[in-house]
N, CA, C and O atoms as a GROMACS GRO file, in nm:
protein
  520
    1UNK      N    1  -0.536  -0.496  -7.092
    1UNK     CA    2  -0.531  -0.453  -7.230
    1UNK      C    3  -0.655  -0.367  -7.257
    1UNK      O    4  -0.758  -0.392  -7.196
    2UNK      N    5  -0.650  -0.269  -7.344
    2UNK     CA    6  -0.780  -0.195  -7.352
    2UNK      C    7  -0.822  -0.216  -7.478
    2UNK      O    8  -0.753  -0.204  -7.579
    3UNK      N    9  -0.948  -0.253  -7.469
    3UNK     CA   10  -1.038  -0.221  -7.539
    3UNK      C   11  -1.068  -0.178  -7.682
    3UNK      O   12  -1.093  -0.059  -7.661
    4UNK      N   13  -1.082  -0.194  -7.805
    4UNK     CA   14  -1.057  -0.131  -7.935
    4UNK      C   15  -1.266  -0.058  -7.931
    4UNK      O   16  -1.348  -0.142  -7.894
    5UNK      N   17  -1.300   0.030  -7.954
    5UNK     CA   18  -1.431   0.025  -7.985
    5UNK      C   19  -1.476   0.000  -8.112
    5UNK      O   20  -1.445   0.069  -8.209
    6UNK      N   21  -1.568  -0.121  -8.116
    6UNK     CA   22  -1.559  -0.185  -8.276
    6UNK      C   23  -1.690  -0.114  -8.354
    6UNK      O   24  -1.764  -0.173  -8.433
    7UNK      N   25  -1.700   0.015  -8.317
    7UNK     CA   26  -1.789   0.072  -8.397
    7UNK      C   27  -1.732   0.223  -8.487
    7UNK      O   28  -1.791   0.298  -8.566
    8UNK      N   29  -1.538   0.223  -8.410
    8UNK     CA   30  -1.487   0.333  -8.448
    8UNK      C   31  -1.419   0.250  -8.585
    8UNK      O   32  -1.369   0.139  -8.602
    9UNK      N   33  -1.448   0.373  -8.675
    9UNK     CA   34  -1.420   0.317  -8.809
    9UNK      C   35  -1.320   0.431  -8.833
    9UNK      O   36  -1.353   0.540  -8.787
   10UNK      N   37  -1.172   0.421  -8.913
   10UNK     CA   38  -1.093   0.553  -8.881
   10UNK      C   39  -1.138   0.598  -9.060
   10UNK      O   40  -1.149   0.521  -9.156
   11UNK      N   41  -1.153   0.736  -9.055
   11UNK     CA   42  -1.148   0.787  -9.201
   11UNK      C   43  -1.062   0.741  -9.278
   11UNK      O   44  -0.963   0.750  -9.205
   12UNK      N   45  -1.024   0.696  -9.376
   12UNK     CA   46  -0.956   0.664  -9.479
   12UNK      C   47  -0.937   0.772  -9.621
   12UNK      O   48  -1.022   0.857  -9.646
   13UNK      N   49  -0.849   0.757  -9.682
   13UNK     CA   50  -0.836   0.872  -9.786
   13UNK      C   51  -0.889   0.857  -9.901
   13UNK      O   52  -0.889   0.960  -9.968
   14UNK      N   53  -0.936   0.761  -9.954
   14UNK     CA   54  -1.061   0.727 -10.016
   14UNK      C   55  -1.204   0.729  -9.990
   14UNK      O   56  -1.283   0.679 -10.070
   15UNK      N   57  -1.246   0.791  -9.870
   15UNK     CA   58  -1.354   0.812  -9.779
   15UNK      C   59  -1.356   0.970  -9.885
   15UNK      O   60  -1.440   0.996  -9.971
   16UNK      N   61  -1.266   1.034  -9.854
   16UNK     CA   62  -1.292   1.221  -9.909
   16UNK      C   63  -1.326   1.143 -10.080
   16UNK      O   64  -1.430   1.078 -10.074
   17UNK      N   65  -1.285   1.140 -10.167
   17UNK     CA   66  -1.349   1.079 -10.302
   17UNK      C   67  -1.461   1.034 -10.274
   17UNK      O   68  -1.551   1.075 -10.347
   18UNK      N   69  -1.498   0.940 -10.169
   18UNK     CA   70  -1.630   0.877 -10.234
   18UNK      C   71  -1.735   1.018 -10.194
   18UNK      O   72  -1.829   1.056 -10.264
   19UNK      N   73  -1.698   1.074 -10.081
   19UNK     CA   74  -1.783   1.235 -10.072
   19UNK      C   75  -1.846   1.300 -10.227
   19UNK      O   76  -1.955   1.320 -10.283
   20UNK      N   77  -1.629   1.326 -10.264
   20UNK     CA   78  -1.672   1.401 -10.351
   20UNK      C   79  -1.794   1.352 -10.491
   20UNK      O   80  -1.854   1.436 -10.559
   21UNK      N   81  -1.806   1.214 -10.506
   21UNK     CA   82  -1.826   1.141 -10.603
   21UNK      C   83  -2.016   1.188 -10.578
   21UNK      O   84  -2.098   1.226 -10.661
   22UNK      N   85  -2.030   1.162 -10.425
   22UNK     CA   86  -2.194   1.167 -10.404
   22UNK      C   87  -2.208   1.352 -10.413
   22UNK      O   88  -2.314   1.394 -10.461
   23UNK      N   89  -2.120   1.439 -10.374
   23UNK     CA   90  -2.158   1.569 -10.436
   23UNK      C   91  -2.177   1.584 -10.549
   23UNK      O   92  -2.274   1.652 -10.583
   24UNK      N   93  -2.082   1.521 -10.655
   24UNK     CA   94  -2.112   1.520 -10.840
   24UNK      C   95  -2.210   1.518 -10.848
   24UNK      O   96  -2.272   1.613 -10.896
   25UNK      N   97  -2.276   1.391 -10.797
   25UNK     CA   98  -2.411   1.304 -10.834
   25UNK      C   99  -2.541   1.448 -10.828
   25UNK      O  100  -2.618   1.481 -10.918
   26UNK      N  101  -2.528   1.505 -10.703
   26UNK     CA  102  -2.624   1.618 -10.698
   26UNK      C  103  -2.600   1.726 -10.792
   26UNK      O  104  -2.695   1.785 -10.844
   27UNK      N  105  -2.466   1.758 -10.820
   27UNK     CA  106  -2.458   1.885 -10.904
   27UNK      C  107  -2.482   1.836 -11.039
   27UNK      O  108  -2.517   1.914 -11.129
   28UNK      N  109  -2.464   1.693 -11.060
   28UNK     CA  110  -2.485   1.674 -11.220
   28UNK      C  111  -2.639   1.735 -11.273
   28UNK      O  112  -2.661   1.766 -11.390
   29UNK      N  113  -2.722   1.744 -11.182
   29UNK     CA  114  -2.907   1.777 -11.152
   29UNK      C  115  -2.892   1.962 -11.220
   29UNK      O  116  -2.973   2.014 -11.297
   30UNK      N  117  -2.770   2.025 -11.165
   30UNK     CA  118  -2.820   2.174 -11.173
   30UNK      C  119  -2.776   2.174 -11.348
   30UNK      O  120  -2.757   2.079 -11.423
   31UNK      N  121  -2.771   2.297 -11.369
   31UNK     CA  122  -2.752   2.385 -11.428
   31UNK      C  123  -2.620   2.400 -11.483
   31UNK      O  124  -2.545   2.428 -11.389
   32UNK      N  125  -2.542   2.392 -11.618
   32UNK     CA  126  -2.392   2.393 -11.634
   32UNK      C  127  -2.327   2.495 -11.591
   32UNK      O  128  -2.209   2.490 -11.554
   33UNK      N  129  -2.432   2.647 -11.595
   33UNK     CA  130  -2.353   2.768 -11.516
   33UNK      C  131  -2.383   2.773 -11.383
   33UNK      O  132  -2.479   2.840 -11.346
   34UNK      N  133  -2.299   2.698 -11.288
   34UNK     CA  134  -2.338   2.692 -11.185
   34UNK      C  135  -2.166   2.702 -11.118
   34UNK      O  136  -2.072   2.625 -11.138
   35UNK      N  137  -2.173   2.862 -11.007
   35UNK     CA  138  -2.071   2.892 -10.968
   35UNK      C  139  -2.042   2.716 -10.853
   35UNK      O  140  -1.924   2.716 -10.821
   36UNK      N  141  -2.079   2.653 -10.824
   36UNK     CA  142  -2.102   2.558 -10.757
   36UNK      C  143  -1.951   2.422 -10.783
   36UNK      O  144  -1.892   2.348 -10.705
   37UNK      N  145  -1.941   2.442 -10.913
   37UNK     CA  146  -1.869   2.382 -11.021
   37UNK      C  147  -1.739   2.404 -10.963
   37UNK      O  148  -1.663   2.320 -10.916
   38UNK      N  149  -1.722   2.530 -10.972
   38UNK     CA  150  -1.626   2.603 -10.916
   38UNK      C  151  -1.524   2.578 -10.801
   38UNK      O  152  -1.401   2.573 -10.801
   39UNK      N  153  -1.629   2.562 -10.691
   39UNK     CA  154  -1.586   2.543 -10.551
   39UNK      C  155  -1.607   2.350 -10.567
   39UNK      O  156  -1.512   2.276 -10.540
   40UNK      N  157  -1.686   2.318 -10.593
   40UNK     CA  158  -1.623   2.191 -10.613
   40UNK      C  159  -1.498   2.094 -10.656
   40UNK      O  160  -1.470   2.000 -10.582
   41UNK      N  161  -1.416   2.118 -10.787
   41UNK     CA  162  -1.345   2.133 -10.838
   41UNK      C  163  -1.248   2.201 -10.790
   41UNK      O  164  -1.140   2.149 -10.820
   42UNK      N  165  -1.235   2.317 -10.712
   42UNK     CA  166  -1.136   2.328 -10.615
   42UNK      C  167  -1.085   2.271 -10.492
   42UNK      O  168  -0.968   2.262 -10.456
   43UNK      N  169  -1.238   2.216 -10.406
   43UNK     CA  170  -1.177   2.136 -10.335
   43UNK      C  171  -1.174   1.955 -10.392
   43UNK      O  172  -1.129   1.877 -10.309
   44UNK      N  173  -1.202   1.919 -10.473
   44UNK     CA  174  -1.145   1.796 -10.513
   44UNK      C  175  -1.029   1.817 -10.574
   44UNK      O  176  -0.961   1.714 -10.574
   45UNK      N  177  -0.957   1.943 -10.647
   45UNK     CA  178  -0.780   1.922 -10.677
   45UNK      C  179  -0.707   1.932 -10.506
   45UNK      O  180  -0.598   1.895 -10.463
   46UNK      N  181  -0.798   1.985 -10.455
   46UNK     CA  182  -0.715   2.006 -10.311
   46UNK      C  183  -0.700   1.861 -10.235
   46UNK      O  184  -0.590   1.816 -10.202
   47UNK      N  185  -0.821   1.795 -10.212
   47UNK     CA  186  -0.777   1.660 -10.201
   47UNK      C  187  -0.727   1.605 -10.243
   47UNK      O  188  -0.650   1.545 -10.168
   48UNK      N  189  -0.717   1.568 -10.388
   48UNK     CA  190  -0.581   1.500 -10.479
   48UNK      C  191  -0.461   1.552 -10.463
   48UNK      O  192  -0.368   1.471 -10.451
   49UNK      N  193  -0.434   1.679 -10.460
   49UNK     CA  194  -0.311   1.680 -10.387
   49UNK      C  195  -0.281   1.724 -10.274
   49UNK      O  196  -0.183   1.797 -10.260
   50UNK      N  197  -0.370   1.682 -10.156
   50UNK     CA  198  -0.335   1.658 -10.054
   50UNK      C  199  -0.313   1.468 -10.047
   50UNK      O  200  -0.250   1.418  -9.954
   51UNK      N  201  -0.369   1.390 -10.149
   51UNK     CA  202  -0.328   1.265 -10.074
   51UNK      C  203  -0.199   1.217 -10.192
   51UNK      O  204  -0.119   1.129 -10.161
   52UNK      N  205  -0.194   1.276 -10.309
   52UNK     CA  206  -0.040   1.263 -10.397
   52UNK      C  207   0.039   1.357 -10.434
   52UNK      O  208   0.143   1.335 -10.496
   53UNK      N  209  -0.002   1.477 -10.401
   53UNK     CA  210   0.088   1.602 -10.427
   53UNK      C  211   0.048   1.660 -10.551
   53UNK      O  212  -0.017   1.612 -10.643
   54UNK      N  213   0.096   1.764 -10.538
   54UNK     CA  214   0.022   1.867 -10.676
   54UNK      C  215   0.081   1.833 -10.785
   54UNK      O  216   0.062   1.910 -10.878
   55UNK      N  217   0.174   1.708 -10.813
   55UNK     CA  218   0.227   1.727 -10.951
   55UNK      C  219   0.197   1.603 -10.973
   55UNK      O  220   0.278   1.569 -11.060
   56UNK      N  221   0.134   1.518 -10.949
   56UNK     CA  222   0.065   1.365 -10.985
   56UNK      C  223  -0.035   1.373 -11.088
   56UNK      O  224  -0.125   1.457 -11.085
   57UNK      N  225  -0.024   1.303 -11.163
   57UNK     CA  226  -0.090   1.233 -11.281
   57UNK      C  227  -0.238   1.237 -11.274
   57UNK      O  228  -0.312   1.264 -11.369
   58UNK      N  229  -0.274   1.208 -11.156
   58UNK     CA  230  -0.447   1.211 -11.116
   58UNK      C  231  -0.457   1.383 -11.098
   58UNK      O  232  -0.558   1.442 -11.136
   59UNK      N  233  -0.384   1.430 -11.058
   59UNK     CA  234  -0.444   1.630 -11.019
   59UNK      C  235  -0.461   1.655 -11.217
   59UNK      O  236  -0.558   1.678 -11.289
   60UNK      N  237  -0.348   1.639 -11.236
   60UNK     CA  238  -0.395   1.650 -11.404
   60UNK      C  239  -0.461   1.596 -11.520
   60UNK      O  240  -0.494   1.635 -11.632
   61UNK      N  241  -0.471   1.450 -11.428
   61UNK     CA  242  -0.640   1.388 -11.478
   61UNK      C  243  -0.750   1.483 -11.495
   61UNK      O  244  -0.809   1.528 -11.593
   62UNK      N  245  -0.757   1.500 -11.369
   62UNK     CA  246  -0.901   1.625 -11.312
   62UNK      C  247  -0.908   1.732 -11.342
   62UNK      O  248  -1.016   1.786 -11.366
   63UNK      N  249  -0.766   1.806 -11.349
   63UNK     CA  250  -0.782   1.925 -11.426
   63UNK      C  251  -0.848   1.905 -11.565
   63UNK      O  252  -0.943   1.981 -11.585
   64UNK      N  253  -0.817   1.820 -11.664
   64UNK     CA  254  -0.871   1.790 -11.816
   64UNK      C  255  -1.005   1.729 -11.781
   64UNK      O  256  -1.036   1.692 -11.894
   65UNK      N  257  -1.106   1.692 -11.704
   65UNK     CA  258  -1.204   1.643 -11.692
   65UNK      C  259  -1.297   1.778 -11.662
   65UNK      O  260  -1.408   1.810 -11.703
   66UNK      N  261  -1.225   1.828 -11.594
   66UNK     CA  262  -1.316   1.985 -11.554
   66UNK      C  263  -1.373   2.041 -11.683
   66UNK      O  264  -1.476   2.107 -11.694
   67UNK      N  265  -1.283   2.001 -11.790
   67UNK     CA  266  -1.297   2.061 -11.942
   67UNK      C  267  -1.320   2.008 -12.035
   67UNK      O  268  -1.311   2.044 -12.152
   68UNK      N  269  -1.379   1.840 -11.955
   68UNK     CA  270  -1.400   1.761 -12.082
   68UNK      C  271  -1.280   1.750 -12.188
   68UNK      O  272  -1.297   1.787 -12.304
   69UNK      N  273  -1.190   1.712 -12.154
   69UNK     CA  274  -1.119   1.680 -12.230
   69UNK      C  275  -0.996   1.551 -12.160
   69UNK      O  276  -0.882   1.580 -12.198
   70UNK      N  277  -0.999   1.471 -12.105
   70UNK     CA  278  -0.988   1.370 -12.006
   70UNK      C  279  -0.937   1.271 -12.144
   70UNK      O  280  -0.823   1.276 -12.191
   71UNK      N  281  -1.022   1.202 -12.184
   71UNK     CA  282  -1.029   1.081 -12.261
   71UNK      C  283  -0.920   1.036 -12.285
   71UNK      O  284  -0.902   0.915 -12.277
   72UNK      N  285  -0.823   1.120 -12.320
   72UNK     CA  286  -0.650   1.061 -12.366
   72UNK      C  287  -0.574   1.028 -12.265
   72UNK      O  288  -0.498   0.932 -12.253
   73UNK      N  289  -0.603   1.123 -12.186
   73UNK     CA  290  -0.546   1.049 -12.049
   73UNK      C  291  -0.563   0.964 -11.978
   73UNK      O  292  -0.471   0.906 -11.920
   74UNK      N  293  -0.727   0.926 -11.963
   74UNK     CA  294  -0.728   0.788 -11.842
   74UNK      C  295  -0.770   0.706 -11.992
   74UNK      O  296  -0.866   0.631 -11.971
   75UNK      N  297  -0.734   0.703 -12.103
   75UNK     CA  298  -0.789   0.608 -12.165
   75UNK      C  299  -0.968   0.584 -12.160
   75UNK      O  300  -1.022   0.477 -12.134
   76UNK      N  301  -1.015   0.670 -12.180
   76UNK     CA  302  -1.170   0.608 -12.118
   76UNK      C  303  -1.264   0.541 -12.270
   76UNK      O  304  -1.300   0.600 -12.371
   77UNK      N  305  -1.277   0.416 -12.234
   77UNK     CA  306  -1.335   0.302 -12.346
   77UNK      C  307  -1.429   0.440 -12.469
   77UNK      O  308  -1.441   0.552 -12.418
   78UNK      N  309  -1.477   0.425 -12.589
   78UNK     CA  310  -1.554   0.492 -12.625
   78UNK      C  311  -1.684   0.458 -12.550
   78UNK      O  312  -1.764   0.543 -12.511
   79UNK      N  313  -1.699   0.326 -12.533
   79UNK     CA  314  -1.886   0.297 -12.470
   79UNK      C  315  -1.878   0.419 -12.319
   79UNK      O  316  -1.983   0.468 -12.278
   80UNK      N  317  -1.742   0.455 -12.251
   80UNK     CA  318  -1.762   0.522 -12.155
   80UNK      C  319  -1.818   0.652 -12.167
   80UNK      O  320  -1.904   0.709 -12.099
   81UNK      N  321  -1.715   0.710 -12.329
   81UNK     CA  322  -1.788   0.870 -12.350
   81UNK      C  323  -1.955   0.848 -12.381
   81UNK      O  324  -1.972   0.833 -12.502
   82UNK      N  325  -2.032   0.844 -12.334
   82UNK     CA  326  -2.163   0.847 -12.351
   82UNK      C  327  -2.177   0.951 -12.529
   82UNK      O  328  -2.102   1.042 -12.566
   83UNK      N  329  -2.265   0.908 -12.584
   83UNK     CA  330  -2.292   1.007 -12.681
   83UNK      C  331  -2.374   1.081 -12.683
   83UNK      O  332  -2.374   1.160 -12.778
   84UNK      N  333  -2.469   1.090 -12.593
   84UNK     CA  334  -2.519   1.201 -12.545
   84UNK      C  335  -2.427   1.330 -12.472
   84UNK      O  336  -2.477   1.438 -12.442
   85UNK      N  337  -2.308   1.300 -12.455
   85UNK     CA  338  -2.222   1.391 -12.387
   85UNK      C  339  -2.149   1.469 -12.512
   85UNK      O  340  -2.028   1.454 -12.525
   86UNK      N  341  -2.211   1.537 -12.586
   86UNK     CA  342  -2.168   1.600 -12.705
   86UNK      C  343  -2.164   1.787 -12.688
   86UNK      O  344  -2.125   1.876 -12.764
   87UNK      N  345  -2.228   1.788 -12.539
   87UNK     CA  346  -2.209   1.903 -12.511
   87UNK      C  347  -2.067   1.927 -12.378
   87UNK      O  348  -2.071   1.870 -12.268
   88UNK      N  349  -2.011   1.973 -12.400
   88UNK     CA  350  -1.880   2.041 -12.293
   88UNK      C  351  -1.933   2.001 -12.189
   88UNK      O  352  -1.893   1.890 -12.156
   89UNK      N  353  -2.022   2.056 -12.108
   89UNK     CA  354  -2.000   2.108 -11.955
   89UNK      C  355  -2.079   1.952 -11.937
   89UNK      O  356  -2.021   1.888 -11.849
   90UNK      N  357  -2.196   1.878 -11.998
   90UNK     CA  358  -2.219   1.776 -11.962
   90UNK      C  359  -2.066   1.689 -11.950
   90UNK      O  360  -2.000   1.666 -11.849
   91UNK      N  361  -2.041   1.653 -12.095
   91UNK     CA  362  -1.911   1.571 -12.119
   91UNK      C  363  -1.838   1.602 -11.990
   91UNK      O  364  -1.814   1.493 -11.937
   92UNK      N  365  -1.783   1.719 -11.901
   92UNK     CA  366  -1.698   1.741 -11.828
   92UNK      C  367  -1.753   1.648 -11.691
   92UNK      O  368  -1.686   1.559 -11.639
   93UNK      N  369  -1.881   1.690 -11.650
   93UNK     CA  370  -1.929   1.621 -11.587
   93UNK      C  371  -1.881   1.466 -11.582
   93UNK      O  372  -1.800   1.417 -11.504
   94UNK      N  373  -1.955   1.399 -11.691
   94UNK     CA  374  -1.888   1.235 -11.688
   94UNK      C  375  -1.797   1.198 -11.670
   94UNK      O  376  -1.766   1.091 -11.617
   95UNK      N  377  -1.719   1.300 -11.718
   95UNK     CA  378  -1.556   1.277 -11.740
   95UNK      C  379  -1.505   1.315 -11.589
   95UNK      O  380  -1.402   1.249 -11.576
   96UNK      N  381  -1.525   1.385 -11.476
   96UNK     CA  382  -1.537   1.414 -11.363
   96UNK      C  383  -1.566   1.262 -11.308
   96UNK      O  384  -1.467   1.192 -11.287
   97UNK      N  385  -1.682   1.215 -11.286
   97UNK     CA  386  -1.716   1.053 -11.210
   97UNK      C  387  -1.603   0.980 -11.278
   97UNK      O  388  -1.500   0.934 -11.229
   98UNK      N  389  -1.650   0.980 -11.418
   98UNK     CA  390  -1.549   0.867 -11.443
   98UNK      C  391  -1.367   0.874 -11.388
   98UNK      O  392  -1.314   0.788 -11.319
   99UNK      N  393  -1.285   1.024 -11.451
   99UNK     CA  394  -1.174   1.014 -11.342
   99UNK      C  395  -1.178   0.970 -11.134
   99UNK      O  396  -1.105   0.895 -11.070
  100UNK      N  397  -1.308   1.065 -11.084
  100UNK     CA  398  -1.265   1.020 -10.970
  100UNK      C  399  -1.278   0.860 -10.909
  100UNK      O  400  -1.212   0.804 -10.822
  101UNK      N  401  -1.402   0.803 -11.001
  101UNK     CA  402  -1.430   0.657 -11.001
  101UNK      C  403  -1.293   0.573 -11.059
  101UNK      O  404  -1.265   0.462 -11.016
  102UNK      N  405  -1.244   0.615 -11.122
  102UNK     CA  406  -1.057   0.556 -11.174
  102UNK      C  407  -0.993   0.566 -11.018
  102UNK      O  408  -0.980   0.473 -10.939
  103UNK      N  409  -0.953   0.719 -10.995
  103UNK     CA  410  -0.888   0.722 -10.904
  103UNK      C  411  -0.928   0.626 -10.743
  103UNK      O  412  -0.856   0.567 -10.663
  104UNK      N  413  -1.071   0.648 -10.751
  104UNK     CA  414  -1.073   0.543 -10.630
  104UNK      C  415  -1.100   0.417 -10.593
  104UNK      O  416  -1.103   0.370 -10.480
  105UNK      N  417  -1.128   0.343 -10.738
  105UNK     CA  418  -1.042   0.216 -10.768
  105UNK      C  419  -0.909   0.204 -10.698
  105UNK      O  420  -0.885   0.141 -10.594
  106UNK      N  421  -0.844   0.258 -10.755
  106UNK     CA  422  -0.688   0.256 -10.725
  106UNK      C  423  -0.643   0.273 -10.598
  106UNK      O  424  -0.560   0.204 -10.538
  107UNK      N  425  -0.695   0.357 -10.564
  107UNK     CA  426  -0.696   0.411 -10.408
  107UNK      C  427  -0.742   0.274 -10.286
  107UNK      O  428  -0.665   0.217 -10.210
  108UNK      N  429  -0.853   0.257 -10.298
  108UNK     CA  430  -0.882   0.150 -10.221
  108UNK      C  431  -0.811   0.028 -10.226
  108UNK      O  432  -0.780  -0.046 -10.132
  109UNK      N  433  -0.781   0.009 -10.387
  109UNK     CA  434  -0.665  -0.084 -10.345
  109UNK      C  435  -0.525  -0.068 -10.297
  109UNK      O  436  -0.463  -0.167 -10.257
  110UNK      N  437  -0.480   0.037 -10.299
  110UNK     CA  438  -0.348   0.080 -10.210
  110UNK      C  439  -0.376   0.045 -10.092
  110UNK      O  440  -0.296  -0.032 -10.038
  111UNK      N  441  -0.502   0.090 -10.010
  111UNK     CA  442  -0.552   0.137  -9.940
  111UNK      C  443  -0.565  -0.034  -9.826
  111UNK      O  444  -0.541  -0.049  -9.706
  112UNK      N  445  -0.610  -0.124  -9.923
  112UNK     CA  446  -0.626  -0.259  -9.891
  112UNK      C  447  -0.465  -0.343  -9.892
  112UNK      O  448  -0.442  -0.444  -9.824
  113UNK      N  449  -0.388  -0.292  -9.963
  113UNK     CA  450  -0.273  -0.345  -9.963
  113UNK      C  451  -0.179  -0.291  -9.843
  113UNK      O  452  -0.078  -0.351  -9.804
  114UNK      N  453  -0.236  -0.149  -9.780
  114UNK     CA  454  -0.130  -0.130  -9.672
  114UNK      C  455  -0.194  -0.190  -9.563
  114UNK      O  456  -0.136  -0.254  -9.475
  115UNK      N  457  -0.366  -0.160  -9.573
  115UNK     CA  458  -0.404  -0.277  -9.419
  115UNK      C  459  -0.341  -0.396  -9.401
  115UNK      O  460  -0.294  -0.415  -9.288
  116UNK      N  461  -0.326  -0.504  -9.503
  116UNK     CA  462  -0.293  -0.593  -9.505
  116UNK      C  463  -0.105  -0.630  -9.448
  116UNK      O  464  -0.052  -0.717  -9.380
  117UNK      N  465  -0.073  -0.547  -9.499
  117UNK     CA  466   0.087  -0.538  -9.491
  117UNK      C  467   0.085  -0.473  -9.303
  117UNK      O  468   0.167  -0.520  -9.224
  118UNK      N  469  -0.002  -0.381  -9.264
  118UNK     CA  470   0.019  -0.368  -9.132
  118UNK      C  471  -0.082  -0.408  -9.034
  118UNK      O  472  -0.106  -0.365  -8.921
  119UNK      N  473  -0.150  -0.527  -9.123
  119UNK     CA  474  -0.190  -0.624  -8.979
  119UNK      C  475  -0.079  -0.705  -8.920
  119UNK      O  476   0.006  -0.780  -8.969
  120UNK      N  477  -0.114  -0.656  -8.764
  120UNK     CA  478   0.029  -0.742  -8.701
  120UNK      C  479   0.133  -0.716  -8.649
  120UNK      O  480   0.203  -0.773  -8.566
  121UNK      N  481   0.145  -0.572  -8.733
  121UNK     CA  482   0.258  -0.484  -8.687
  121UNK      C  483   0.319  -0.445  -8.550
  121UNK      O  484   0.429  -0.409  -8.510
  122UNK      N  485   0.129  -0.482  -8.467
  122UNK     CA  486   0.212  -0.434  -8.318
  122UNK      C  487   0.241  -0.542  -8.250
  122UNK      O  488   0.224  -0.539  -8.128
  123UNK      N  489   0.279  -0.636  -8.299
  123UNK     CA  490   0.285  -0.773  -8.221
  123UNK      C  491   0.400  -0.795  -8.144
  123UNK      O  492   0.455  -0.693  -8.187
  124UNK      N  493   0.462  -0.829  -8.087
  124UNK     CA  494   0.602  -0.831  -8.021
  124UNK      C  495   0.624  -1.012  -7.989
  124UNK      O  496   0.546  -1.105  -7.967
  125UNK      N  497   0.755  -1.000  -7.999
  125UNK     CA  498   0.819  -1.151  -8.013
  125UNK      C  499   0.753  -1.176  -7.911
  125UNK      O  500   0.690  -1.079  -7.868
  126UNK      N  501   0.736  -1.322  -7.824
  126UNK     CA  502   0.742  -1.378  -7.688
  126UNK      C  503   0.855  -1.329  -7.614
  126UNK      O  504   0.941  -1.253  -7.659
  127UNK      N  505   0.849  -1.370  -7.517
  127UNK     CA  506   0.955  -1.396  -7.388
  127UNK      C  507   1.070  -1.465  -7.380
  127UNK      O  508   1.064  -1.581  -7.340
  128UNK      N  509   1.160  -1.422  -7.406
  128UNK     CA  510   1.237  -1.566  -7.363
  128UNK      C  511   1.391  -1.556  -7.501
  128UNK      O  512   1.416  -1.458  -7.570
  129UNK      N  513   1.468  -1.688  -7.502
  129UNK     CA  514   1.593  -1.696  -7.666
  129UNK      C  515   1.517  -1.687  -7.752
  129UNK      O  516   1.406  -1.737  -7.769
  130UNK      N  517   1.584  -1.614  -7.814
  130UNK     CA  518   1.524  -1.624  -7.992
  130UNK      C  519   1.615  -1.689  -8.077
  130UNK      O  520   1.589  -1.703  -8.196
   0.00000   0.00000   0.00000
C-alpha cells in the first residue's frame, strides 16, 4: 500500500477567499483611489464564480460591496456597518471583509460536510458472501 505524505495538505476552495481576505487587509492601509481595487475585485468575482458560477447570489453579494451598498443583501447587523464607515470607498471596503468573511463561513462548512460524507469512500467490501 503506498504511503499518503502527511504533510501534503490539498488546496481547498476556501483556501483562494482566505487569500483574498489577507490581500483586503493590506489594501484597506492604501489610499481609496487605488487602481489596485480594481484588479482585486476582479479577481475575487472570478473566484466566486469560478467556485458557484456567475449567476450566484454571493458574485452579486460582491458586486454591491465593491460599492458599499451590500447591507440589504447579506443582512449585515447595524453594529456591523461601523459608523465610522460614512464614507463610500471606506464603507465598500468593510462591506468587502464582511461579504467574503459570510461567504467563507459557508464555504468551509460545505467544505467540512463533503470531507465528512467522503471519508471512507475508498473502502471496498471484504472477501467473500455478502
Amino acid at each position: 500500500m503506498t504511503e499518503v505524505n502527511s504533510m501534503y495538505r490539498a488546496q481547498t476552495r476556501s483556501d483562494d477567499l482566505k487569500a483574498q481576505i489577507q490581500k483586503l487587509e493590506g489594501l484597506a492601509h492604501h489610499a481609496a483611489v487605488n487602481p489596485t481595487f480594481d484588479r482585486f475585485d476582479a479577481e475575487t468575482q472570478d473566484i466566486l464564480m469560478k467556485i458557484y458560477g456567475p449567476n450566484h447570489k454571493y458574485v452579486e453579494s460582491y458586486k454591491y460591496a465593491t460599492v458599499g451598498e451590500a447591507e440589504a443583501l447579506v443582512n449585515l447587523p447595524e453594529s456591523a456597518q461601523e459608523p465610522q464607515t460614512r464614507d463610500i470607498p471606506k464603507k465598500g471596503l468593510q462591506q468587502r471583509r464582511q461579504v467574503l468573511q459570510s461567504i467563507l463561513t459557508d464555504l468551509q462548512g460545505l467544505e467540512a460536510q463533503e470531507a465528512e460524507l467522503l471519508t471512507g469512500e475508498d473502502r471496498e467490501d471484504p472477501p467473500g458472501p455478502s
